[in-house]
Chimera marker file (.cmm) of the C-alpha trace (Angstrom):
<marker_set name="trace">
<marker id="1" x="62.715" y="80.782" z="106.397" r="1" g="1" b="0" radius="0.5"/>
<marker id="2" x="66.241" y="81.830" z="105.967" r="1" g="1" b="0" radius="0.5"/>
<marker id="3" x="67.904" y="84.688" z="107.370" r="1" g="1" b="0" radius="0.5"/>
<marker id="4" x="69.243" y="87.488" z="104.739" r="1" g="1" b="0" radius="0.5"/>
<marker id="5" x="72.199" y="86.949" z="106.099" r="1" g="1" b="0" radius="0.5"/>
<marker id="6" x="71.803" y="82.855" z="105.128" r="1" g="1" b="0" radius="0.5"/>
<marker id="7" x="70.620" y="84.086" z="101.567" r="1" g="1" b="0" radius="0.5"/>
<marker id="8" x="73.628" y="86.314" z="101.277" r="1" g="1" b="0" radius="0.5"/>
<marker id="9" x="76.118" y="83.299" z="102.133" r="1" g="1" b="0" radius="0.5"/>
<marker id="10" x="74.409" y="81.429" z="99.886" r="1" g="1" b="0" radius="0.5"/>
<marker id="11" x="74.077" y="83.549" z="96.625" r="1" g="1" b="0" radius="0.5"/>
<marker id="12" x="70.559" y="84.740" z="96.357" r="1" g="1" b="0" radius="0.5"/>
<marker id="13" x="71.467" y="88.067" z="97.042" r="1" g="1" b="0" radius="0.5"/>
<marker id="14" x="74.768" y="89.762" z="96.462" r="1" g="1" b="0" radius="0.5"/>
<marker id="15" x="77.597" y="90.338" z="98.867" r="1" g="1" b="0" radius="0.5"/>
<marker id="16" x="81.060" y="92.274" z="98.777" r="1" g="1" b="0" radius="0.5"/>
<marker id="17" x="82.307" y="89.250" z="100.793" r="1" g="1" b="0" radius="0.5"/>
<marker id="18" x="86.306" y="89.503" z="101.769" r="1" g="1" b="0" radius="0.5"/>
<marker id="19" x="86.426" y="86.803" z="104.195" r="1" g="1" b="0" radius="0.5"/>
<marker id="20" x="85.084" y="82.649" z="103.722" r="1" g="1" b="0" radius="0.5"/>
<marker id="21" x="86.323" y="79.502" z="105.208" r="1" g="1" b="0" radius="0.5"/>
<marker id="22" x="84.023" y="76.517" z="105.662" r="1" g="1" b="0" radius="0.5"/>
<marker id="23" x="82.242" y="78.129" z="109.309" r="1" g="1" b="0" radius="0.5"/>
<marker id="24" x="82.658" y="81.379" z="108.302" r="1" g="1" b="0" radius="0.5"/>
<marker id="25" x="82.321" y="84.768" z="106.183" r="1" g="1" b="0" radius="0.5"/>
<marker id="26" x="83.062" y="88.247" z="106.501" r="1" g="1" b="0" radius="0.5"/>
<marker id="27" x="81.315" y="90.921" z="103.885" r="1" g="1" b="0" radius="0.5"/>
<marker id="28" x="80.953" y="94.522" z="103.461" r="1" g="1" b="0" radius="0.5"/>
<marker id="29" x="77.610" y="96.005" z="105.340" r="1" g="1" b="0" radius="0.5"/>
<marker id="30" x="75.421" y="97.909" z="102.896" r="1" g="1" b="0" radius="0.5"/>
<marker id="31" x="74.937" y="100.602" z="105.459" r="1" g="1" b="0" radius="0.5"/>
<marker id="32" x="78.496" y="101.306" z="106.594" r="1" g="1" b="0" radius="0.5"/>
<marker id="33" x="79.593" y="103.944" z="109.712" r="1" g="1" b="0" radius="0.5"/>
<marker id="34" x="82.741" y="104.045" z="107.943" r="1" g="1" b="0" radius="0.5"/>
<marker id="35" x="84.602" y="102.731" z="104.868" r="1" g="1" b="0" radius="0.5"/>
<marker id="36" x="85.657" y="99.236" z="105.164" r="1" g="1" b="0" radius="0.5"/>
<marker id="37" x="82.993" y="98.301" z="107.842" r="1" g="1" b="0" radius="0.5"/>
<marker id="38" x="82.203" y="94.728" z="107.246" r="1" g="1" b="0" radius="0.5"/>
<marker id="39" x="80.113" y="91.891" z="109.297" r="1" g="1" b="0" radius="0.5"/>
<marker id="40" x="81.999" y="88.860" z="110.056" r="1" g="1" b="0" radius="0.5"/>
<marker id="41" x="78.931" y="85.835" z="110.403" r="1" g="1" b="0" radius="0.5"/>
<marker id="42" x="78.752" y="82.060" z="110.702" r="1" g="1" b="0" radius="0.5"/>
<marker id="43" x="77.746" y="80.295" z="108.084" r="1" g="1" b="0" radius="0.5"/>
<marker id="44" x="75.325" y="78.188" z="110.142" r="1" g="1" b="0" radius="0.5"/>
<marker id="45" x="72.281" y="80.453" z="111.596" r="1" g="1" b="0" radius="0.5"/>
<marker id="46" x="72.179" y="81.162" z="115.171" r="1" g="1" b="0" radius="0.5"/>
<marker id="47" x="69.534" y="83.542" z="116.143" r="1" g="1" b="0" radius="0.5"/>
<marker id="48" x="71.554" y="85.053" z="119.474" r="1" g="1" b="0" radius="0.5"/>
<marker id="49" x="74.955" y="85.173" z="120.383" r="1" g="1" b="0" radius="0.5"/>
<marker id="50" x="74.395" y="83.794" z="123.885" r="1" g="1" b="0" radius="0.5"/>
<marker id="51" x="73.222" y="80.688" z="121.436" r="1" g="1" b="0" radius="0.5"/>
<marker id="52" x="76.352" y="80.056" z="120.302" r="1" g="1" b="0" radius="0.5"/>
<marker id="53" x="79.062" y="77.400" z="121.345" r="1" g="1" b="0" radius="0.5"/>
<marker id="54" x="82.141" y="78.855" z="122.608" r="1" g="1" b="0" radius="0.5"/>
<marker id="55" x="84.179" y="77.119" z="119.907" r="1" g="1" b="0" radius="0.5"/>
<marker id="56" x="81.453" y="79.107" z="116.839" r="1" g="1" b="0" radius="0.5"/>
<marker id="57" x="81.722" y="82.381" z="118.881" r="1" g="1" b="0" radius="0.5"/>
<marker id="58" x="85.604" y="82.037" z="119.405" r="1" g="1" b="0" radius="0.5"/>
<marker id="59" x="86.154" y="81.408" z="115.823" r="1" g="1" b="0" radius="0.5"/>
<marker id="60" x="83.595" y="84.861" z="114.795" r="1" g="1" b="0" radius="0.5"/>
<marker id="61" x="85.569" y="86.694" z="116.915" r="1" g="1" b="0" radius="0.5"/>
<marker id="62" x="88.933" y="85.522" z="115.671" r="1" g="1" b="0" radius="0.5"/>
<marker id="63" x="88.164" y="86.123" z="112.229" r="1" g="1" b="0" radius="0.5"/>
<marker id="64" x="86.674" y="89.564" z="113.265" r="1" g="1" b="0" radius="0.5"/>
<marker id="65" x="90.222" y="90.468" z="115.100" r="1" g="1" b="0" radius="0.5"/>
<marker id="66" x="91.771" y="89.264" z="111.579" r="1" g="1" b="0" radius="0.5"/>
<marker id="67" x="89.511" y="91.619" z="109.708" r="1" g="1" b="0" radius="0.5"/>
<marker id="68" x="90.594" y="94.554" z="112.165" r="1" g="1" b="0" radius="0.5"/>
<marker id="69" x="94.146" y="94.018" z="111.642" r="1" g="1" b="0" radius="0.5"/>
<marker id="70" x="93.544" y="94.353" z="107.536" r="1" g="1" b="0" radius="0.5"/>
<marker id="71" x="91.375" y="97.363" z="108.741" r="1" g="1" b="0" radius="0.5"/>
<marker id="72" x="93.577" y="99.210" z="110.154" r="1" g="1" b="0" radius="0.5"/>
<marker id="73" x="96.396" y="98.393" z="107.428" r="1" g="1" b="0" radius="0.5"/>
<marker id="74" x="93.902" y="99.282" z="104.085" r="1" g="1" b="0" radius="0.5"/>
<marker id="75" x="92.072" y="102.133" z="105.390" r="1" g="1" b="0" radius="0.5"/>
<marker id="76" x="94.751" y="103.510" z="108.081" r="1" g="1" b="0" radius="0.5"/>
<marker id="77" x="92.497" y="103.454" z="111.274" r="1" g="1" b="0" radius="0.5"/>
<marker id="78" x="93.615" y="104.486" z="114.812" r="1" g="1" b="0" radius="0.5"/>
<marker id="79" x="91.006" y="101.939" z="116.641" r="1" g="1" b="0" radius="0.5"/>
<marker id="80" x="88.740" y="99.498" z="115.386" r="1" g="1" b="0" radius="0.5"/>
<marker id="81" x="85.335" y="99.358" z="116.350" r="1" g="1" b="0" radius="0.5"/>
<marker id="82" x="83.703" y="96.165" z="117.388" r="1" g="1" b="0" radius="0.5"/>
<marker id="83" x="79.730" y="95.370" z="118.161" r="1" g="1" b="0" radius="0.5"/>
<marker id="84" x="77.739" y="92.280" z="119.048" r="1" g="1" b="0" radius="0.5"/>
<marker id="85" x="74.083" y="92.709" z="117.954" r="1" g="1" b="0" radius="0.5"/>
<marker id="86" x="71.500" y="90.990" z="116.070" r="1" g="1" b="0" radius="0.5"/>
<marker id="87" x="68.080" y="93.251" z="116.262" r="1" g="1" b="0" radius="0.5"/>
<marker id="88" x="67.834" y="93.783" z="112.903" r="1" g="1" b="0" radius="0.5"/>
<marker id="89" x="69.103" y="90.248" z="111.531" r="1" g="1" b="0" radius="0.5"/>
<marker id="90" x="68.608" y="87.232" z="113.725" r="1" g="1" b="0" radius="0.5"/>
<marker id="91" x="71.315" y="85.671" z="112.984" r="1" g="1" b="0" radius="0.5"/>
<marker id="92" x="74.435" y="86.202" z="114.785" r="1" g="1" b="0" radius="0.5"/>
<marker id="93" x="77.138" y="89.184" z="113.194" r="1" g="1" b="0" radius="0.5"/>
<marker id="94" x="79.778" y="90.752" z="114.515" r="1" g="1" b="0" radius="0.5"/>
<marker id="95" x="80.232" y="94.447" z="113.099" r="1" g="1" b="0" radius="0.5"/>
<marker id="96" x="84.250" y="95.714" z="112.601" r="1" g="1" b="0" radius="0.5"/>
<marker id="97" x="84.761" y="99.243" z="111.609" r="1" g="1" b="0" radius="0.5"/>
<marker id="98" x="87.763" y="101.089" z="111.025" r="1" g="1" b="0" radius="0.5"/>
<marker id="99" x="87.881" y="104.332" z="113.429" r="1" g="1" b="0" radius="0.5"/>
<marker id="100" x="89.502" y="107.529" z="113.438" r="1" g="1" b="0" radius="0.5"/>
<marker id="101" x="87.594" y="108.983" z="116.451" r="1" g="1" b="0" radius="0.5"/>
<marker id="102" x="85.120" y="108.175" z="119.436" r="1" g="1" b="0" radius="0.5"/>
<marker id="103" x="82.386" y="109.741" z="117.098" r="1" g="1" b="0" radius="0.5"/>
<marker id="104" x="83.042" y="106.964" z="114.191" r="1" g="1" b="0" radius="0.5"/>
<marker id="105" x="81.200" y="104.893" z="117.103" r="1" g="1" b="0" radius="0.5"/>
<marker id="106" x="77.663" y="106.901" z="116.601" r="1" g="1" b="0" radius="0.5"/>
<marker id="107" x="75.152" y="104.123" z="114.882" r="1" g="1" b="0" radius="0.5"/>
<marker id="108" x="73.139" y="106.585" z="113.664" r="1" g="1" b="0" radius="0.5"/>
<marker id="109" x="75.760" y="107.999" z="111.574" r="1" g="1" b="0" radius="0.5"/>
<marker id="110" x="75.477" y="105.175" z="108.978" r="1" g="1" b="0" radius="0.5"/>
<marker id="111" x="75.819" y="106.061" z="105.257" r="1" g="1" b="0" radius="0.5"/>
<marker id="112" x="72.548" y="104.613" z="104.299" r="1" g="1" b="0" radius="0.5"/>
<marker id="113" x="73.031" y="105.513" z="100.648" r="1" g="1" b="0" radius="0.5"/>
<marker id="114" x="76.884" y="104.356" z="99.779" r="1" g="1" b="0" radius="0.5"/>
<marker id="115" x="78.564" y="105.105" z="96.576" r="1" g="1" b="0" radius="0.5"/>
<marker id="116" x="78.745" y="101.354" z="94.867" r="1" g="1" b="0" radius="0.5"/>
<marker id="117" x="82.139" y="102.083" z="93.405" r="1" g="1" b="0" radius="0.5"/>
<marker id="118" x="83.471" y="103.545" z="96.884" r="1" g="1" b="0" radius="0.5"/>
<marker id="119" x="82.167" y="100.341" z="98.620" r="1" g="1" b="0" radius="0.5"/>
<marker id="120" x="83.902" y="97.867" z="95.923" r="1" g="1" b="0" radius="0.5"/>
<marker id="121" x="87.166" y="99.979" z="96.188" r="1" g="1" b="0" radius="0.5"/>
<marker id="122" x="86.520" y="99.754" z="99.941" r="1" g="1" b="0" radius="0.5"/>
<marker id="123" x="86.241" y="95.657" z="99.732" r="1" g="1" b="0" radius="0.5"/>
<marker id="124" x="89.124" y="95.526" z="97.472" r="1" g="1" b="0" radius="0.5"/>
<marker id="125" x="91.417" y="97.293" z="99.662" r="1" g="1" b="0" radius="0.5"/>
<marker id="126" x="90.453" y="94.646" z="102.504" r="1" g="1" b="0" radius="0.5"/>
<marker id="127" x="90.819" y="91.843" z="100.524" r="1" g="1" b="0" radius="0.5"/>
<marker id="128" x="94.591" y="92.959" z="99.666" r="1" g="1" b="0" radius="0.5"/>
<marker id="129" x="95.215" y="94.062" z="102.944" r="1" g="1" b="0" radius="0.5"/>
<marker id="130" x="93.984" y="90.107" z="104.024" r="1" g="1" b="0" radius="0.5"/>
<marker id="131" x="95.985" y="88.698" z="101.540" r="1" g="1" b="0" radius="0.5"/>
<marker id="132" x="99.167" y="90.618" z="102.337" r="1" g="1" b="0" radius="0.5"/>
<marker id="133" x="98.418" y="89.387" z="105.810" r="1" g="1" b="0" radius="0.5"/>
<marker id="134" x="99.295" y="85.968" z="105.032" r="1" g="1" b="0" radius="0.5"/>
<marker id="135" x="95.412" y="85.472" z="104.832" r="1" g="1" b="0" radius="0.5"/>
<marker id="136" x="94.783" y="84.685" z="100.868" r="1" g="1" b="0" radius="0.5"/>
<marker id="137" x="93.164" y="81.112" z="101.079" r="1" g="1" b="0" radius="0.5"/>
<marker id="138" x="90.510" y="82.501" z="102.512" r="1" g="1" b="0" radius="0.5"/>
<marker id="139" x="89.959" y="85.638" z="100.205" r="1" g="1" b="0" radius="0.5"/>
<marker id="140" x="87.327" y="85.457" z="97.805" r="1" g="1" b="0" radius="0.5"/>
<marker id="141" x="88.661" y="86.892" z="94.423" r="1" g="1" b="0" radius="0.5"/>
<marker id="142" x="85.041" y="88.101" z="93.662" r="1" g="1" b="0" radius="0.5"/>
<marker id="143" x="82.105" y="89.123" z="95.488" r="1" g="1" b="0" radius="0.5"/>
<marker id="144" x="80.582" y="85.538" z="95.593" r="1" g="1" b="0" radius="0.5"/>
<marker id="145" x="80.436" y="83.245" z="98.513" r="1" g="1" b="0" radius="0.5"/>
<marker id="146" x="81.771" y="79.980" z="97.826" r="1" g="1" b="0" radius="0.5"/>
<link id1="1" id2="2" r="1" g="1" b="0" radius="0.2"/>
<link id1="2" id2="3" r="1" g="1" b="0" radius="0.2"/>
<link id1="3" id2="4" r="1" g="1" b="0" radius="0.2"/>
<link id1="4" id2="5" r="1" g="1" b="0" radius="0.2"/>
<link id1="5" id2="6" r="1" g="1" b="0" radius="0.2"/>
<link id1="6" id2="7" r="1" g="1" b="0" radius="0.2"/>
<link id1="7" id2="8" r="1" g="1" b="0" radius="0.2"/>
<link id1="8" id2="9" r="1" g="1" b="0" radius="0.2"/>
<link id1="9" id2="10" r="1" g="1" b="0" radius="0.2"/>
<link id1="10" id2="11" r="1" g="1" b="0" radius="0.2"/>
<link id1="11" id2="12" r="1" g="1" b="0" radius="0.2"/>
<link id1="12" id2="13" r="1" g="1" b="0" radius="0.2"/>
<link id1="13" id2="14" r="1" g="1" b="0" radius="0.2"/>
<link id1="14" id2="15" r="1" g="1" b="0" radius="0.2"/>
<link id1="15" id2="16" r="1" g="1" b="0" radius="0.2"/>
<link id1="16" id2="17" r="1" g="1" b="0" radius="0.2"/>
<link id1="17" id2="18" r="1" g="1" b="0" radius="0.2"/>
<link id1="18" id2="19" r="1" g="1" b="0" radius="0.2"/>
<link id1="19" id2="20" r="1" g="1" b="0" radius="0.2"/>
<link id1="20" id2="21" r="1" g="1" b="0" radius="0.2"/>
<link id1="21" id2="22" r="1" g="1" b="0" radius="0.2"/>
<link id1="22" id2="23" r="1" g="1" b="0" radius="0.2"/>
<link id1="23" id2="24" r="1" g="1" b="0" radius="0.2"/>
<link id1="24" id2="25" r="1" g="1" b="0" radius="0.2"/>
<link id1="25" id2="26" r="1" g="1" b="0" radius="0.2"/>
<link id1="26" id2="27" r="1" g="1" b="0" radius="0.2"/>
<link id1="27" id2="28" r="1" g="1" b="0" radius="0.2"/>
<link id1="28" id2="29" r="1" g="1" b="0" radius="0.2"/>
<link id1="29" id2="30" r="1" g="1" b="0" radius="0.2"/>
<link id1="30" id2="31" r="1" g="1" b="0" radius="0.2"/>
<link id1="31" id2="32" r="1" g="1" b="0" radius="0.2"/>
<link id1="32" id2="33" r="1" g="1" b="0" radius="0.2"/>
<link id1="33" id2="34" r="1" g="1" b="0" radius="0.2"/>
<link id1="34" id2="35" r="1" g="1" b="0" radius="0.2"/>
<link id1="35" id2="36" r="1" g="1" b="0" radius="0.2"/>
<link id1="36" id2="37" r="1" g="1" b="0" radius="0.2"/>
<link id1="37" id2="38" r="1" g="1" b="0" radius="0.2"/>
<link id1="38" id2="39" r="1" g="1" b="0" radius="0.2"/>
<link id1="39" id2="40" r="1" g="1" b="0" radius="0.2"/>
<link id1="40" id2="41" r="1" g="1" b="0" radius="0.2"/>
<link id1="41" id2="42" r="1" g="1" b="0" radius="0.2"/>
<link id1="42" id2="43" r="1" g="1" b="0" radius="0.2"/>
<link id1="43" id2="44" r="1" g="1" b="0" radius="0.2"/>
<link id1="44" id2="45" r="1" g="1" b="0" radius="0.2"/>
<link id1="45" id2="46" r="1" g="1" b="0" radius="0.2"/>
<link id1="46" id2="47" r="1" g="1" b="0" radius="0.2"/>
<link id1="47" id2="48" r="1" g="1" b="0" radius="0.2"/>
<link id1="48" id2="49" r="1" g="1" b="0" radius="0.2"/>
<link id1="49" id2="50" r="1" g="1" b="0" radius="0.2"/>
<link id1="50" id2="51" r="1" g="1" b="0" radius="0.2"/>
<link id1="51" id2="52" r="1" g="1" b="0" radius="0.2"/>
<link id1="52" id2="53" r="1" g="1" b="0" radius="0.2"/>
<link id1="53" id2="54" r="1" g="1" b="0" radius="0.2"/>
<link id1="54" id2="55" r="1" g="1" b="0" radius="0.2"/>
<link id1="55" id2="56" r="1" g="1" b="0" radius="0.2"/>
<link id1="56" id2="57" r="1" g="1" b="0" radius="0.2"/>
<link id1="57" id2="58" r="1" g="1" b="0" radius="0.2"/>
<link id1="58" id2="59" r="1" g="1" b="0" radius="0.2"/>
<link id1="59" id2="60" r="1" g="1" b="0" radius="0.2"/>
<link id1="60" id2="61" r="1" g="1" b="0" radius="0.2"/>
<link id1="61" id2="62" r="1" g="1" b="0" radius="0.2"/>
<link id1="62" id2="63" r="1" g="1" b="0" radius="0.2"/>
<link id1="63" id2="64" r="1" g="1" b="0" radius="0.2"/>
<link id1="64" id2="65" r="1" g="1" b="0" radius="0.2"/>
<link id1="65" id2="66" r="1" g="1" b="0" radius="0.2"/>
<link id1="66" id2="67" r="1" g="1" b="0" radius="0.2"/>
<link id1="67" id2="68" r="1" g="1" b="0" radius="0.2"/>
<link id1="68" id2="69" r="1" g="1" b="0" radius="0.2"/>
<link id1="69" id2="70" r="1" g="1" b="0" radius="0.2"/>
<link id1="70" id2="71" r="1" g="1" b="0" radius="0.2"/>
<link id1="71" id2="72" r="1" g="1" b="0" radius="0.2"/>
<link id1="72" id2="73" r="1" g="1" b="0" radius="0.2"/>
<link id1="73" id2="74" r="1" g="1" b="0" radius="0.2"/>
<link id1="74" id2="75" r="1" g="1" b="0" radius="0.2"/>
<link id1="75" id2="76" r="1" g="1" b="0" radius="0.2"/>
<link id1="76" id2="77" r="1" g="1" b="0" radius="0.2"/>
<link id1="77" id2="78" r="1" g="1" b="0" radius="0.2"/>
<link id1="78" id2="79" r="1" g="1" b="0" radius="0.2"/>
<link id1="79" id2="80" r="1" g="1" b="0" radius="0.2"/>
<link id1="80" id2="81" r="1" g="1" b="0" radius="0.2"/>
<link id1="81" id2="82" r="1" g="1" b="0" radius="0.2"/>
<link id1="82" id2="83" r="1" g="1" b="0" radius="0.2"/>
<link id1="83" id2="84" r="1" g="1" b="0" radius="0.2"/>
<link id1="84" id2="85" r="1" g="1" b="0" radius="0.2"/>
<link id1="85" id2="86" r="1" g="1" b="0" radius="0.2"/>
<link id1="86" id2="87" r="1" g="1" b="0" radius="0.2"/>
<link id1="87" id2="88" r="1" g="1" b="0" radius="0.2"/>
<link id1="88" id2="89" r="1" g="1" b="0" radius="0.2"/>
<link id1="89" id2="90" r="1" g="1" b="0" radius="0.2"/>
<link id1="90" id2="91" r="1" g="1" b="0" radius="0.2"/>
<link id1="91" id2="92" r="1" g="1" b="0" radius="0.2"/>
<link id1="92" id2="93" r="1" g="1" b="0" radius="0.2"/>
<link id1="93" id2="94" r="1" g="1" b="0" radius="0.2"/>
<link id1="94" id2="95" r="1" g="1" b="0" radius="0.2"/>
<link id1="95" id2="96" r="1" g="1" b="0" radius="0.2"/>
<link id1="96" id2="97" r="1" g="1" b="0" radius="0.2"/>
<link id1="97" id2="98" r="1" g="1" b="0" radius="0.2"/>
<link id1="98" id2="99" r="1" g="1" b="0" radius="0.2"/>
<link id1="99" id2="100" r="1" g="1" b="0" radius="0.2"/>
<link id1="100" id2="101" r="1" g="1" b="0" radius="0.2"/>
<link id1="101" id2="102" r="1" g="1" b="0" radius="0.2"/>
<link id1="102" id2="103" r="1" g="1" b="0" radius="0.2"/>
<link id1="103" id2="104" r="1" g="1" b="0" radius="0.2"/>
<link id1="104" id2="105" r="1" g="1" b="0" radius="0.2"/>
<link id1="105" id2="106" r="1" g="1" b="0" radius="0.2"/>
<link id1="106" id2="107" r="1" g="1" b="0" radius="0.2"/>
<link id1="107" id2="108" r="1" g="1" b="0" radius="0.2"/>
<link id1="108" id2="109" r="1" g="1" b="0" radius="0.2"/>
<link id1="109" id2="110" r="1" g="1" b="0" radius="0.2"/>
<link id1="110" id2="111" r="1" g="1" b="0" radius="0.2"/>
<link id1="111" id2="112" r="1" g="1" b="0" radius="0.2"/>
<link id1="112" id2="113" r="1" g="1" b="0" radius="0.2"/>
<link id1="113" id2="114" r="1" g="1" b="0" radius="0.2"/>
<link id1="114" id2="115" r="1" g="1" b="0" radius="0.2"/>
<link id1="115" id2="116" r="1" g="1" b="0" radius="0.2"/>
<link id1="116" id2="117" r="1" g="1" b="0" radius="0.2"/>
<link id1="117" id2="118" r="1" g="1" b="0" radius="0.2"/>
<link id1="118" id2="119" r="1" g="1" b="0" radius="0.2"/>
<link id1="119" id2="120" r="1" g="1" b="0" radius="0.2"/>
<link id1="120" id2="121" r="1" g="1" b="0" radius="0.2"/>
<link id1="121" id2="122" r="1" g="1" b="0" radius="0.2"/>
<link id1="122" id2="123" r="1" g="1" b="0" radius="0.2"/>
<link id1="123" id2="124" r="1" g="1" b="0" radius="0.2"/>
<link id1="124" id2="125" r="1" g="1" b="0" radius="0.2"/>
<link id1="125" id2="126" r="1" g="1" b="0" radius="0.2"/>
<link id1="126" id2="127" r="1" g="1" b="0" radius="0.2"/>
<link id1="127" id2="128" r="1" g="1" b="0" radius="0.2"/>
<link id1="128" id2="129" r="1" g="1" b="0" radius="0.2"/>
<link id1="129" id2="130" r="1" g="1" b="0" radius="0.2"/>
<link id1="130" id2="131" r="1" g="1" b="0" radius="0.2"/>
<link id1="131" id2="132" r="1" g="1" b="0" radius="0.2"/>
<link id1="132" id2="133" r="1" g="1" b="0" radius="0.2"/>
<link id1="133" id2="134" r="1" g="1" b="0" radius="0.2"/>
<link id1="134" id2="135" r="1" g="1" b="0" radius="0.2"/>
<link id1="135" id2="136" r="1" g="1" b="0" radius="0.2"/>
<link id1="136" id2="137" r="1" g="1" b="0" radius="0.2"/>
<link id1="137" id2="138" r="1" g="1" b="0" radius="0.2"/>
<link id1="138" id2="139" r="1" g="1" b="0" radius="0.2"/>
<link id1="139" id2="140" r="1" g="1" b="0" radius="0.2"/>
<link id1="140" id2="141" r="1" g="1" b="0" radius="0.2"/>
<link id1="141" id2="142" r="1" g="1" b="0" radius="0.2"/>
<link id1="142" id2="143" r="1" g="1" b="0" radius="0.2"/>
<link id1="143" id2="144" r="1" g="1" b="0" radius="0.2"/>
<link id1="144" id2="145" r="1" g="1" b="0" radius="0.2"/>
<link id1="145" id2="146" r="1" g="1" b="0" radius="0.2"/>
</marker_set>
């Protein structure tokens, strides 16, 4: 059965994605700590990062270090936050949050309820911040993955 994370990539459920390239995609979280957090995933579905071939986990990670840059250029952020998990999805994600404090770092602080039109302005500003990063053939120019 495929991960919601698989079903996302692929369509069946909708995704304010800002990031895809052909191993992988970067989208807005539906329960963000802050504006602009987004999970940066491989395409293919690897249950645990320790899984993972060190060339699929050093491209994740590159593309989440490209996603902090545009963070902290569209939303202005001191730090940017960074977590390996996978509890709640089995399939390998990297979170990247724009910061402002240590407290922006609290997982239980999520916004479990975001304002759609906040999130979309939130995706848009990535997306331009990507693209003025040099970064626009792999922007989406819609929500869609490819």
């Amino acid at each position: 059965m495929p991960t919601l994370f698989t079903r996302i990539i692929d369509g069946e459920i909708p995704g304010r994605f800002v990031w895809q390239d052909d191993d992988v995609v970067a989208f807005l979280t539906i329960a963000p700590i802050t504006p602009g957090h987004t999970l940066v995933v491989p395409r293919r579905e690897i249950e645990h990062w320790l899984e993972a071939d060190t060339d699929t986990l050093t491209r994740v990670m590159g593309v989440a270090q490209t996603i902090g840059r545009a963070q902290e250029q569209a939303f202005g952020a001191e730090r940017v936050g960074v977590l390996l998990e996978g509890y709640e999805v089995p399939h390998l994600h990297v979170h990247v949050w724009p910061t402002q404090s240590p407290a922006d770092f609290d997982l239980h602080r999520v916004d479990a309820d975001p304002d759609p039109e906040a999130m979309d302005a939130a995706a848009e500003s990535l997306r331009s911040a990507l693209r003025d990063a040099g970064h626009g053939a792999y922007v989406p120019d819609q929500d869609a993955a490819d």
